[in-house]
C-alpha positions in Angstrom: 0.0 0.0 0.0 1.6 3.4 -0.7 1.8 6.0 1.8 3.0 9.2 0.9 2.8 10.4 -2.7 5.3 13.7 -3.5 4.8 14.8 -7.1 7.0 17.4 -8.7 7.9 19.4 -5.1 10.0 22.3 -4.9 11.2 25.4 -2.1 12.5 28.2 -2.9 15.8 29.0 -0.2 16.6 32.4 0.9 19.3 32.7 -2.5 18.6 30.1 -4.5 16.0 26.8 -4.9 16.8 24.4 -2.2 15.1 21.6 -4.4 12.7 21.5 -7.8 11.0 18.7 -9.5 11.2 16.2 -6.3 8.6 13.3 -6.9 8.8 9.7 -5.0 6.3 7.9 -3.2 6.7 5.7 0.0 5.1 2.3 0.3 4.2 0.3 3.2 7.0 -1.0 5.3 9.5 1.0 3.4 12.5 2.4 5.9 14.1 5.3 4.0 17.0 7.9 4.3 17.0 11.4 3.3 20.3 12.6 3.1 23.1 15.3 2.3 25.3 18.4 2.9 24.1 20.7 5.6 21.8 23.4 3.6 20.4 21.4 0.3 17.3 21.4 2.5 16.7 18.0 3.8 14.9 19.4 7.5 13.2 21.3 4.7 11.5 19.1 2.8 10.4 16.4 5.9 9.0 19.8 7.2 6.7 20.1 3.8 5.7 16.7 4.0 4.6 16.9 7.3 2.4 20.2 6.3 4.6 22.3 8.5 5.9 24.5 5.4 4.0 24.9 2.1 5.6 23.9 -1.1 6.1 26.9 -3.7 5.3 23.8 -6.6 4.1 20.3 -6.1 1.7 18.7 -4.0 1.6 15.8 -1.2 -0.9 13.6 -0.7 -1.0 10.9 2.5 -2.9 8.0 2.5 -5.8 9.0 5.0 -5.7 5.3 6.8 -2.1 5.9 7.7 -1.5 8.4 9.5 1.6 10.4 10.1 3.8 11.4 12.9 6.6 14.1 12.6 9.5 14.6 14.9 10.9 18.0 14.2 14.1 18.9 15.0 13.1 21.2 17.7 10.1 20.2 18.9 7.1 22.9 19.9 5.5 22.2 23.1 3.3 24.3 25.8 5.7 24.9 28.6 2.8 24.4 31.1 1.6 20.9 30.0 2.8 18.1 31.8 4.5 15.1 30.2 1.1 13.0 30.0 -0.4 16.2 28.7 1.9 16.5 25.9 2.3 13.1 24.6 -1.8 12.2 24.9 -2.4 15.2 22.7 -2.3 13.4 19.9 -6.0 12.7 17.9 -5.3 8.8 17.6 -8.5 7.7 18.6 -6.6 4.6 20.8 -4.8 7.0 22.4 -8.0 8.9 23.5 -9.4 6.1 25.2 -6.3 5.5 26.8 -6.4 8.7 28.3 -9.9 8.6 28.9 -9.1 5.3 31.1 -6.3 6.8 33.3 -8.4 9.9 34.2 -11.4 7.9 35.1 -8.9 5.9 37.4 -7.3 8.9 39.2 -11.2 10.2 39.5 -11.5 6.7 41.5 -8.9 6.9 43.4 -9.3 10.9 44.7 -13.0 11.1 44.8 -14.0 7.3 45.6 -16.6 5.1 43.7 -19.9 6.7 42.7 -23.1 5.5 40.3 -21.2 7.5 37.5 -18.0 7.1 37.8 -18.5 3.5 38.1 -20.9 3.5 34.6 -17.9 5.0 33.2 -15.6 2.8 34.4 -17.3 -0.1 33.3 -17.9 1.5 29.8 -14.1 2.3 29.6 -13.3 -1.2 29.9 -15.3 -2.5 27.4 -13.7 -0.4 25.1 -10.3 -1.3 26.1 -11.2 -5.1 25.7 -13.0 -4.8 22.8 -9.6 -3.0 20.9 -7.5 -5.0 22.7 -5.9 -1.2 24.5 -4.5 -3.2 27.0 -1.8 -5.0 25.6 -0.9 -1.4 23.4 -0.9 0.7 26.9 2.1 -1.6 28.3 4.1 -1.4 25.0 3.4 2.9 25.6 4.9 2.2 29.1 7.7 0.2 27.8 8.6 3.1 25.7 8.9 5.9 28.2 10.3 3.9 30.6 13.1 2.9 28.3 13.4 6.4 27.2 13.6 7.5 31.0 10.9 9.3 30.8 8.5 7.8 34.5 7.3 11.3 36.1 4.2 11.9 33.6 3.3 14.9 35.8 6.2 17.2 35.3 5.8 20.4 33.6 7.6 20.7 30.1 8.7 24.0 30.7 11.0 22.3 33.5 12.9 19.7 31.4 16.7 20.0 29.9 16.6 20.3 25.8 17.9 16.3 25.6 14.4 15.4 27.7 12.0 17.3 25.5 13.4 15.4 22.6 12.7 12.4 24.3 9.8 13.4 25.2 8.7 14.1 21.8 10.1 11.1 20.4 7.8 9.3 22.9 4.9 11.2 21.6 5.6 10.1 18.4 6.3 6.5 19.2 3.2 5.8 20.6 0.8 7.4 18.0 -0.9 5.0 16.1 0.5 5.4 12.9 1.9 3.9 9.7 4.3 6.5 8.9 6.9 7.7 11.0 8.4 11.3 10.1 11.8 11.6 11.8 14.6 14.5 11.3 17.4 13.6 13.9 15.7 11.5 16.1 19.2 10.4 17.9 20.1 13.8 18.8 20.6 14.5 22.6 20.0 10.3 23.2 22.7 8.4 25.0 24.8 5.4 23.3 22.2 2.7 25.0 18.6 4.7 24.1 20.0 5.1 20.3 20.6 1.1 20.0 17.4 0.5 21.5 15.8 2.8 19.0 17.4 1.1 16.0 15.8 -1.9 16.7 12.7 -0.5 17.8 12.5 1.2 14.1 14.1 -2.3 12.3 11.7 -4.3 14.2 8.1 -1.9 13.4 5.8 -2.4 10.5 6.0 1.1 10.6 7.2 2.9 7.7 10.0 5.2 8.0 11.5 8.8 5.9 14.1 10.6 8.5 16.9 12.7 8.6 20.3 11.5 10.3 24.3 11.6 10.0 24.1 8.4 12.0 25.7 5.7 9.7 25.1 2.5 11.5 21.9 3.8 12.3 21.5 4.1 8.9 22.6 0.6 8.0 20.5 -1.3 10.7 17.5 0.0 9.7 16.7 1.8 6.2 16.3 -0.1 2.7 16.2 3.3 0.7 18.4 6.2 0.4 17.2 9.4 -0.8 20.1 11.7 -1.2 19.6 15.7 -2.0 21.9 17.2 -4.4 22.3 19.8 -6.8 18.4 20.5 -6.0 17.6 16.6 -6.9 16.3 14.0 -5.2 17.7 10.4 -6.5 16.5 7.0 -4.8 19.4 4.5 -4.4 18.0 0.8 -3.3 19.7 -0.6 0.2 20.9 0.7 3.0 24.1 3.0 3.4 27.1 0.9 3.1 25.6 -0.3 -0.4 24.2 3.5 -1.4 28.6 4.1 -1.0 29.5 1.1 -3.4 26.9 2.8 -5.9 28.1 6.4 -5.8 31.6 5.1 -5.9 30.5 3.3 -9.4 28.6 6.3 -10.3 31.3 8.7 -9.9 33.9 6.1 -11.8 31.2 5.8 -14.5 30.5 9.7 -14.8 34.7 10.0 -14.7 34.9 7.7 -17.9 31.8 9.7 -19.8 33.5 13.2 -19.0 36.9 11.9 -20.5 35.0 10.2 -23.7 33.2 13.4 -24.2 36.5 16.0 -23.6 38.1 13.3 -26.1 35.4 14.3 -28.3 35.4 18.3 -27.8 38.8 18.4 -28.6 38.1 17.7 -32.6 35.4 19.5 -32.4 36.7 22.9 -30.6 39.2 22.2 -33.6 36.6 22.1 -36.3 34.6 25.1 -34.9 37.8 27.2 -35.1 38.3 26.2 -38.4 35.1 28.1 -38.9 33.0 25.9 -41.0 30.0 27.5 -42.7 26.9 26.9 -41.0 24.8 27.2 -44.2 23.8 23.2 -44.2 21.5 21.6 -41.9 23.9 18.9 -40.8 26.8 21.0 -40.5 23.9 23.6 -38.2 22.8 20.4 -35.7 26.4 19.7 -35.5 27.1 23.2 -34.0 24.2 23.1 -31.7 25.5 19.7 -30.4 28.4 20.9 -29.4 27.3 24.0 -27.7 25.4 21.9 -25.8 28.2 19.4 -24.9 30.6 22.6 -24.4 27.6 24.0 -22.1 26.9 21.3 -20.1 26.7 20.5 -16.8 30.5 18.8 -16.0 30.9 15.9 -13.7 32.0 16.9 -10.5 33.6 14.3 -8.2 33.8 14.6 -4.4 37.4 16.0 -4.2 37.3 15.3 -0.4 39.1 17.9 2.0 41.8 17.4 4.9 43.6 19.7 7.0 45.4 19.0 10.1 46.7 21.9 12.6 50.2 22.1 14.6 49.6 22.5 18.5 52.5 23.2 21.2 54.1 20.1 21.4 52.9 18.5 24.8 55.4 18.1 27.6 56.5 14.7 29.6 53.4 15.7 31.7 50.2 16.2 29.7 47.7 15.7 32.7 47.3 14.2 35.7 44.2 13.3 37.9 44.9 11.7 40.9 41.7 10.7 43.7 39.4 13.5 42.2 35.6 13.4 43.4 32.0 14.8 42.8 29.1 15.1 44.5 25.7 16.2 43.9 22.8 16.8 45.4 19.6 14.1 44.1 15.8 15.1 44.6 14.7 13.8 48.2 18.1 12.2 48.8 21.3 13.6 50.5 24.2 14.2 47.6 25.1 11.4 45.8 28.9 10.3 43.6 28.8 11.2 39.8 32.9 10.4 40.2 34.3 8.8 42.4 37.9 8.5 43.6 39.4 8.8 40.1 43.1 8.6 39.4 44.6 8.8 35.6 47.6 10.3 33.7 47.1 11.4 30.3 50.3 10.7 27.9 50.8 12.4 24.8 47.7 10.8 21.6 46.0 9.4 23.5 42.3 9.2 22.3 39.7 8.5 24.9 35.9 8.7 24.4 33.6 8.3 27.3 30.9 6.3 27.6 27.8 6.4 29.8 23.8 6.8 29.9 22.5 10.5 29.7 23.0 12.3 33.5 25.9 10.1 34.3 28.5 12.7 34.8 30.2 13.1 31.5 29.8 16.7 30.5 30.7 17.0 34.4 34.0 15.1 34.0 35.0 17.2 30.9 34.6 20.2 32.9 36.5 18.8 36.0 39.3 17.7 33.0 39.1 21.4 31.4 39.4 23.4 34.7 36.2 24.6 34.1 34.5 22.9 37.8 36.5 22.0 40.6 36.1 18.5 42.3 35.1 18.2 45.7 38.3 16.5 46.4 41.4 15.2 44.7 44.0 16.7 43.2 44.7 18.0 39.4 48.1 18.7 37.7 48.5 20.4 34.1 51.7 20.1 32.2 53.1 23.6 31.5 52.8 22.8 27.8 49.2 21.6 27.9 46.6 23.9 25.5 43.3 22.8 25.7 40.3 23.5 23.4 37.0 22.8 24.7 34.5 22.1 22.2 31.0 22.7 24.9 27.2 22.3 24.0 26.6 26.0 24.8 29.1 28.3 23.8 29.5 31.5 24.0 30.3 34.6 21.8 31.9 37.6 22.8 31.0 40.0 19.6 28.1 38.2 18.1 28.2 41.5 15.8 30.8 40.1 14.0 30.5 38.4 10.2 30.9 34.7 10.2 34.1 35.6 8.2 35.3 38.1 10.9 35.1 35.8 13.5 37.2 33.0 11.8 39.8 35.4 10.4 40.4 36.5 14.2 42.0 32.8 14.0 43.9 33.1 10.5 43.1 34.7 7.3 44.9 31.3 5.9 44.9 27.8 6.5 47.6 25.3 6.3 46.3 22.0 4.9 48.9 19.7 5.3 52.7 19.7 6.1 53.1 20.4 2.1 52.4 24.0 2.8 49.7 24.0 0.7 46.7 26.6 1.7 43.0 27.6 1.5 41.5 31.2 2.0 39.3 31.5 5.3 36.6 31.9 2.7 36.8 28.6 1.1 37.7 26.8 4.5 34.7 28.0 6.0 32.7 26.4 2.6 33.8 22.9 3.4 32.0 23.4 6.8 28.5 24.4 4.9 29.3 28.0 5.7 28.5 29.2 1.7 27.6 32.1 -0.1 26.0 35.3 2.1 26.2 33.5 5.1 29.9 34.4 5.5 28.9 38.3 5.6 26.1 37.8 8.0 26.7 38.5 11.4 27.1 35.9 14.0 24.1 37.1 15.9 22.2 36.0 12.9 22.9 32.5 13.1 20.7 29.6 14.1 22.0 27.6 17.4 23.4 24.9 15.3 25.2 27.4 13.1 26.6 28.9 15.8 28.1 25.5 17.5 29.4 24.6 14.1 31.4 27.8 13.5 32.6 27.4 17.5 34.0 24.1 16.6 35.8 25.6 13.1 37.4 28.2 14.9 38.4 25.9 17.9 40.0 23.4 15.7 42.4 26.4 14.5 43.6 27.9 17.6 45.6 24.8 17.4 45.2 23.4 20.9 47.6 19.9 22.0 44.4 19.0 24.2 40.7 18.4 22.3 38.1 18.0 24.7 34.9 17.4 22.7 31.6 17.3 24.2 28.9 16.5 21.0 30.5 17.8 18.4 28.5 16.1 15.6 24.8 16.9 16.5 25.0 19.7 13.9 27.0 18.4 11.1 26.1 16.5 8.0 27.6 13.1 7.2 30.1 14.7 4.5 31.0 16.9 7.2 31.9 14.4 9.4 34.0 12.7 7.4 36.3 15.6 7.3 36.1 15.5 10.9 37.1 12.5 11.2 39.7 12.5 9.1 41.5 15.5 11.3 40.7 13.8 14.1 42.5 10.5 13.1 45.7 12.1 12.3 45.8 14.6 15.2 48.8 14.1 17.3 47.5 15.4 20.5 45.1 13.9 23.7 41.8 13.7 22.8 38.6 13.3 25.0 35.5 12.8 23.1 32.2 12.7 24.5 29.6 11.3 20.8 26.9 9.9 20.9 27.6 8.9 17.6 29.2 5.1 17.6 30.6 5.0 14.1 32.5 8.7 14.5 33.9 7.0 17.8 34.8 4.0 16.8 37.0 5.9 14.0 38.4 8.4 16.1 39.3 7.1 19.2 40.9 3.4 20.3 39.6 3.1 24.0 36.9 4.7 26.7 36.8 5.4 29.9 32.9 3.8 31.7 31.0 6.3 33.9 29.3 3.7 36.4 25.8 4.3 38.3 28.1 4.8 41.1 30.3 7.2 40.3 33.1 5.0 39.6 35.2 5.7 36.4 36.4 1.9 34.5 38.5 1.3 31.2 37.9 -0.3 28.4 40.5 -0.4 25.5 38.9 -1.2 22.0 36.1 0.2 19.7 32.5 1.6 21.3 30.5 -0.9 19.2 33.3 -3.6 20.5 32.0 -2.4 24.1 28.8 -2.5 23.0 28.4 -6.2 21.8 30.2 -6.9 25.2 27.4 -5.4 27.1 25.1 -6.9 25.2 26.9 -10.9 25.7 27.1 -10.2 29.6 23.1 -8.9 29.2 22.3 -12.0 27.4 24.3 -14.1 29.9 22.7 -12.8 33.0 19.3 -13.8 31.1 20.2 -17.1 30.7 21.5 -17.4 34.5 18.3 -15.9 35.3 16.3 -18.6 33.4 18.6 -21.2 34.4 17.9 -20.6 38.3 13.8 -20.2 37.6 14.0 -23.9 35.6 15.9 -25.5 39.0 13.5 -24.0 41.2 10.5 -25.5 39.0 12.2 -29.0 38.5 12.0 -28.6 42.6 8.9 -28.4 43.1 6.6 -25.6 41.3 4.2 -25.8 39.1 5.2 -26.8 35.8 4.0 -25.1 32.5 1.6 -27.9 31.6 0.5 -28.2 35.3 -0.7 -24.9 35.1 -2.0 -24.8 31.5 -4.5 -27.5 33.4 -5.3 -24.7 36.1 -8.5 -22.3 34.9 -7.3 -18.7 33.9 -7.4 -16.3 36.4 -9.0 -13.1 36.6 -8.0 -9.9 35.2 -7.1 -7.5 37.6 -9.5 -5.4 39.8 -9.5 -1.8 39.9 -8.4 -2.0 43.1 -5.6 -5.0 42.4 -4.4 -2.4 39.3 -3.7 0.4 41.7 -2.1 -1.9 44.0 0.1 -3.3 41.3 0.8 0.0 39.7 1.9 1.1 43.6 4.0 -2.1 44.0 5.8 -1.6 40.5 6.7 2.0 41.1 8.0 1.0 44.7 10.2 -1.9 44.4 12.3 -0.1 42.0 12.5 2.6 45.0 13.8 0.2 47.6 16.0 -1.6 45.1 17.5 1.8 44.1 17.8 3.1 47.7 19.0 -0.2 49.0 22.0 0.2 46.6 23.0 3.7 47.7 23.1 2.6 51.8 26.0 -0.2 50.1 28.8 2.5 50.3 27.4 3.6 53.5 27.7 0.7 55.4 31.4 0.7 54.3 32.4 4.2 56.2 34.5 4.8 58.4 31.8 6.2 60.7 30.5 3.6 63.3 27.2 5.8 63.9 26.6 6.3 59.9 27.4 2.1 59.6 24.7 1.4 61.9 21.9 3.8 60.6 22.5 2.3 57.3 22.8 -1.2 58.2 19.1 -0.5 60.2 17.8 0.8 57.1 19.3 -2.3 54.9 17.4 -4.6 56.8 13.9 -3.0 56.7 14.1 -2.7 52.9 15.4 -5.9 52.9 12.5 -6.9 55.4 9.8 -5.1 52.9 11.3 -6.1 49.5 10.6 -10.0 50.8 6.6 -8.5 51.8 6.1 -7.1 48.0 8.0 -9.4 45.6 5.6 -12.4 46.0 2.2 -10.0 45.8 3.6 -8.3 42.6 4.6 -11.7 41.3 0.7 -12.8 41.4 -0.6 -9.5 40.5 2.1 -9.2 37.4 1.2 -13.0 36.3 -2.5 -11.8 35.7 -1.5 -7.9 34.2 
C-alpha cells in the first residue's frame, strides 16, 4: 500500500532553490533515508511533507488510513503541560481512550466510587477489551520507561533540551500510525537509548523517511536512500554501506563519460575554429551539439578535504588526575557520587571517548578535566605545555556583531592543509563546513544555534590546541562533514577526549573509553565503542540465561510446571483495586531496590554511627522487599 505520494515538489531558499521537481512515493514497510550536505534542505522538505511548510510547486498527498507522525528537529510544546499532557495530545483515537481510562482511574482513586463514575468505568473497559488497548498501553509504558521518561506529571517547561526530545520522540512513538516522520531523532540520546531505537525502528511495520548523519543507524534499519543534491532527489535501493559502493561506481562511471566526451570536444573545438560555414543543416545540428556538450553540466567528483593543525608540542606531563571526586545533590536524597575516587595520567595521543547513559556525569568530568569545575576532592596537575580546546554544547560569543568571516579570520586569514604547505583562503575553508555564499557576511548574531556551535568548533580546531576535549560535536554536522572531521581527528597528534553519541565517529576516532558507572566510579575499556557494545550486550544475554537457568531449577523442585498450570482455569484480570495496587507495587520496588543500593557505600564508612543507621535501614528494605515481591509476582502474572 503506498503511503506518501510527493509529485514534482519544490522550495525556494533564501538565494537560490533548495530543491525542484522532487517526486517519489513511499510504500508500506519502506525504511528510508533522506540525506546530504548541511543546507540542500533536507529538514526542509520532511517539514513540507509533514504540512509544517508549504511547497512553492508540487503537491503531497498521504494515504488517509495511515497516518503520520513528525518529529521535528526542535520540537514545539506548551511549557505548562505536563509530560502526559503533551504526549496524549495526539488525535489517535486509541490514544484517546487510553487517556480517557487513566483519568477515570485517578477520579476513582481521589473522589472514591460513585453510580457515574463507576458506569464510566465499566464502559471504559469495554472499550479497552474490545480494541484489545491493554496489551498497546504496556508497549506505551515500555517506551517511556526505556526512554527515562517515569514522572508523567512534570511540567515541560522544566525539562533539559535532551528530555523534550525524548519526550517528543515518545509522543511520536506511541501514536498510532503507519508512517513515521523523523529529522534527527538520535540527537541529545545516549549510546544505550539510540541502540534501543534502531531496533525498535528495524523491528516496526511502521514505515520510515528521517533525517540522520548516524551511519550505523542508517545501515541497521533503512532499505532506501534518498540523497539531495544539486536541487535533486535520487533514490538508491539498500541501505548505506551499499548507497557508497553505488556512488563510488557512479562517480567512476560519470569520470569515464567526462573523459570520452572531452576526447570528443577536442576535434570538435578544432573544427569550430576552423570556422566551418553553418549554411547546411547537418553542419547547423552539429554546432548546436556541441554547444550543448561545451555548455553542459560537467561531472564533479567529491574532491574530499583534509587539513590537520600544529599544537604546542605536549610536555613529559600532559595531565594528571589523581583521587578526584564529585558530588551532587539528588531530589529527596542527600548528595550522591557522579565520580568517584578517580586517578589517571594522560600521555601524549591518546584518544579516549567516554561512555555512559544521559545524567551520568560526562559533561561534568570534561569540565572537572578542562578546569572549568573543581572537584570536591582530589588533586589535578597540568603540564606547562598543555593547551586545551574545549568544544562545549553551549558556547558563548563575545562579539556576536561580527560576520561569520570576521570571527574566523580573528584565528587566521589562511589555512595550512597539510605539512606540504599547501593553503586555502578563510573563505573557502569556512565552505567545506557548509558556511556558503552570504552566510559568511552575515553577522554571528544571525545564526541559528546549530550554526553557531558549528562555527565554534571551526574556529576551535584552528587555535591549534595539543588538548581536544569534545563534548557533542557532531549533533550539527552532516555526514560529508563528518567525514572531514574524522579525518583531522584521526591524524591529530594530541590527547583527545570525546564525549559522541555517535558510535561509528567513535569507533573511528578514538581506540579506548573510559565507563562512567551508576556509582560514580570511572572503569576502562581499550577497544572500539561498538566492541563495548556487543560486550554489554553478551554479559546482558548471559545474565538472562542465569536468570532462566535458576527459575527452571526452582520448577524441576517443586513448582508448578508449565503444563501443570496450563490445566489450572485462567485467572481473573485485575481489579481496579488489584491495578492500583500493582501499579503502587511496580513503582515501589524499583525505589527500595535503588535506595538499598546507595546505603552499600554507606555501610562501608569509616563512621560507626553512619554504619549502623544504614545497616538498620538495609534490613527494613530488605524486610519489605521480601513482603512485595511475591504479591507483585501474582498481580504481574495476571497484568
Amino acid at each position: 500500500m503506498n503511503l506518501l505520494s510527493i509529485n514534482n515538489l519544490a522550495k525556494i531558499g533564501r538565494e537560490k532553490p533548495l530543491f525542484t521537481g522532487v517526486t517519489f512515493g513511499i510504500q508500506e514497510g519502506e525504511k528510508a533515508a533522506l540525506i546530504g550536505r548541511n543546507g540542500t534542505g533536507k529538514s526542509t522538505l520532511l517539514n513540507t511533507i509533514a504540512g509544517v511548510l508549504v511547497p512553492d510547486e508540487g503537491s503531497v498527498v498521504i494515504n488517509k488510513e495511515a497516518g503520520v507522525s513528525f518529529l521535528p528537529q526542535n520540537p514545539l510544546y506548551d511549557e505548562n503541560d505536563s509530560i502526559r499532557d503533551h504526549i496524549f495530545k495526539s488525535q489517535s483515537p486509541k490514544l484517546q481512550i487510553i487517556r480517557e481510562y487513566e483519568e477515570i482511574c485517578e477520579e476513582l482513586s481521589s473522589k472514591g466510587q460513585s453510580n457515574n463514575i463507576q458506569k464510566r468505568y465499566d464502559d471504559i473497559m469495554l472499550k479497552m477489551e474490545k480494541m484489545d488497548l491493554w496489551n498497546y498501553e504496556q508497549q506505551i509504558s515500555s517506551i517511556l520507561t526505556t526512554l527515562g521518561i517515569k514522572d508523567l506529571s512534570r511540567k515541560m517547561g522544566t525539562l533539559s533540551g535532551g528530555m523534550i526530545k525524548k519526550v517528543a520522540l515518545a509522543q511520536v512513538l506511541v501514536e498510532d500510525t503507519k508512517l513515521l516522520l523523523l529529522d534527527e531523532p538520535t540527537n541529545h540520546l545516549d549510546i544505550t537509548t539510540i541502540t534501543w531505537l534502531q531496533n525498535y525502528l528495524h523491528d516496526t511495520k511502521r514505515s520510515v523517511l528521517m533525517v540522520t548523519h548516524d551511519r550505523y543507524f542508517l545501515d541497521a534499519v533503512c532499505n532506501n536512500i534518498y540523497e539531495l543534491a544539486r536541487n535533486k532527489l535520487k533514490l538508491y535501493v539498500g541501505n548505506y554501506s551499499e548507497y557508497l559502493e553505488k556512488k563510488e561506481v557512479e562517480a567512476e562511471i560519470e569520470a569515464n563519460t567526462e573523459r570520452r566526451i572531452e576526447s570528443v570536444l577536442r576535434f570538435e573545438r578544432e573544427w569550430l575554429l576552423r570556422g566551418p560555414c553553418a549554411r547546411g543543416t547537418k553542419i547547423k545540428a552539429r554546432i548546436q551539439r556541441d554547444e550543448q556538450l561545451i555548455n553542459r553540466e560537467k561531472f564533479q567528483a567529491d574532491k574530499g578535504f583534509s587539513f590537520e593543525v600544529k599544537g604546542k608540542r605536549l610536555g613529559g606531563k600532559v595531565l594528571e588526575l589523581h583521587n578526584i571526586s564529585k558530588n551532587y545533590p539528588k531530589a529527596n536524597q542527600a548528595s550522591v557520587p557522579v565520580i568517584k575516587n578517580f586517578s589517571y595520567k594522560f600521555t601524549k595521543g591518546q584518544k579516549i571517548g567516554i561512555f555512559g547513559d544521559n545524567g551520568s556525569g560526562k559533561s561534568t568530568f570534561l569540565n572537572i578535566v578542562s578546569g572549568k569545575l573543581q572537584p570536591d576532592s582530589g588533586e589535578i596537575e597540568t603540564g606547562l605545555n598543555t593547551k586545551f580546546g574545549y568544544y562545549t554544547q553551549n558556547p558563548v560569543f563575545k562579539d556576536t556583531s561580527l560576520t561569520v568571516l570576521e570571527y574566523i579570520k580573528e584565528t587566521a586569514e589562511h589555512m595550512k592543509l597539510n605539512a606540504g604547505g599547501n593553503e586555502v583562503s578563510a573563505s573557502k575553508f569556512l565552505e567545506e563546513f557548509g558556511f556558503e555564499g552570504k552566510i559568511q557576511h552575515s553577522p554571528v548574531s544571525t545564526l541559528s544555534g546549530g550554526e553557531r556551535k558549528r562555527l565554534f568548533l571551526v574556529r576551535l580546531l584552528l587555535e591549534n590546541p595539543n588538548f581536544l576535549i569534545l563534548d557533542e560535536p557532531t549533533n550539527d554536522f552532516d555526514i560529508f562533514t563528518m567525514n572531514i572531521l574524522e579525518q583531522f581527528l584521526m591524524s591529530y597528534e594530541g590527547c583527545l577526549l570525546l564525549v559522541s553519541h555517535d558510535r561509528y565517529f567513535m569507533d573511528k576516532t578514538v581506540d579506548s573509553l573510559f565507563i562512567l558507572e551508576e556509582d560514580g566510579n570511572i572503569s576502562g575499556f581499550v577497544g572500539k565503542c561498538s566492541e563495548y557494545i556487543e560486550l554489554r550486550e553478551e554479559m546482558r544475554k548471559e545474565a538472562e540465561k542465569e536468570k532462566k537457568d535458576r527459575k527452571a531449577e526452582k520448577t524441576s523442585d517443586g513448582e508448578k510446571t508449565a503444563e501443570q498450570n496450563s490445566n489450572q482455569p485462567k485467572k481473573a484480570k485485575l481489579s481496579f483495586k488489584e491495578q492500583k495496587e500493582f501499579e503502587t507495587l511496580d513503582a515501589e520496588i524499583p525505589a527500595l531496590e535503588a535506595e538499598q543500593k546507595e546505603l552499600e557505600p554507606k555501610m562501608a564508612s569509616s563512621d560507626f554511627a553512619v554504619v549502623q543507621k544504614a545497616s538498620e535501614r538495609y534490613k527494613e528494605i530488605e524486610k519489605l522487599l521480601e513482603e512485595k515481591y511475591p504479591r507483585w509476582e501474582e498481580l504481574a502474572e495476571r497484568a
